[in-house]
Structures are given as structure tokens and as C-alpha cells.
N, C-alpha and C positions, 0 to 999 in steps of 0.2 A: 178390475178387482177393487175390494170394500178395504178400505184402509181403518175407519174409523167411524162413529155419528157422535155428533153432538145436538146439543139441545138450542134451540132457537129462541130469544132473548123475546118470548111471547108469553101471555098465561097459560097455565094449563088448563083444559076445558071440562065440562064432563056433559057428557049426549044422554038427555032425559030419556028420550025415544030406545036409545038403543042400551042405555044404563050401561056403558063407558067413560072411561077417560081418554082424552084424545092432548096428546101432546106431539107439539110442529117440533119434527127436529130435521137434521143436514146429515146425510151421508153421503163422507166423502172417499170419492174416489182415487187410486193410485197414480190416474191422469191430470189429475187437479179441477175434473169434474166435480159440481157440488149440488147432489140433487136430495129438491127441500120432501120428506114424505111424512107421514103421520104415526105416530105411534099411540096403537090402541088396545087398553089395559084394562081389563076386567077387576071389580071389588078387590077379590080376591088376589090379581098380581100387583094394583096398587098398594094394599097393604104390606104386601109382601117387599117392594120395592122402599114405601116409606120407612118402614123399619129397618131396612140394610142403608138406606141414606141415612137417617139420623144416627147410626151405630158408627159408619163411617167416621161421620161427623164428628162426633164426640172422639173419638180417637187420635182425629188431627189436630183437635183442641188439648187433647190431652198429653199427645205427643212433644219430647222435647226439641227442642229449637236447634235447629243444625247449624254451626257457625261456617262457613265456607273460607 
């Protein structure tokens, strides 16, 4: 079972040939298995993705500071 993926401390790429973006990431497994595979994003879900990242982003900047 898929526990989670992250992203792999590589660049992201983008394939002329196949007019993709290809970004290495790790999904990892609920066994402590961690298998590396590619994730590959068409114009159209990159933009989609860049805009929900910087929105994010901007929110946890704009968020106030939790004291603990």
C-alpha cells in the first residue's frame, strides 16, 4: 500500500520529443519500501499544478505564526 510521494531533490525536466514535463519523485510505501518513478505532466497539468503551488505558497506566507 501507497502511503505517500514526494518529490526528489533533482530538477525538474521537460522532454522536447514528447512535449512533457518529467519530474523524479519517491513513492513511498506502508513497508518502508521507497520506489523512485517519474512523474509526467502535460502544458496544461503543469500550469495547473504551478498555480495551485504558488497559491499555496503565498498563504503559508501569509499565514500567522503558531506559537507552540
Amino acid at each position: 500500500m501507497i502511503t505517500h510521494a514526494s518529490p526528489q531533490k533533482r530538477d525538474l525536466t521537460y522532454d522536447q520529443r514528447t512535449e512533457r514535463f518529467v519530474m523524479s519523485i519517491d513513492v513511498h510505501h506502508l513497508d518502508g519500501k521507497v520506489e523512485p518513478i517519474k512523474l509526467v505532466l502535460t502544458h496544461d497539468e503543469m500550469a495547473v499544478h504551478a498555480i495551485q503551488v504558488e497559491q499555496a505558497y503565498h498563504k503559508h506566507r501569509e499565514a500567522p505564526e503558531v506559537v507552540a
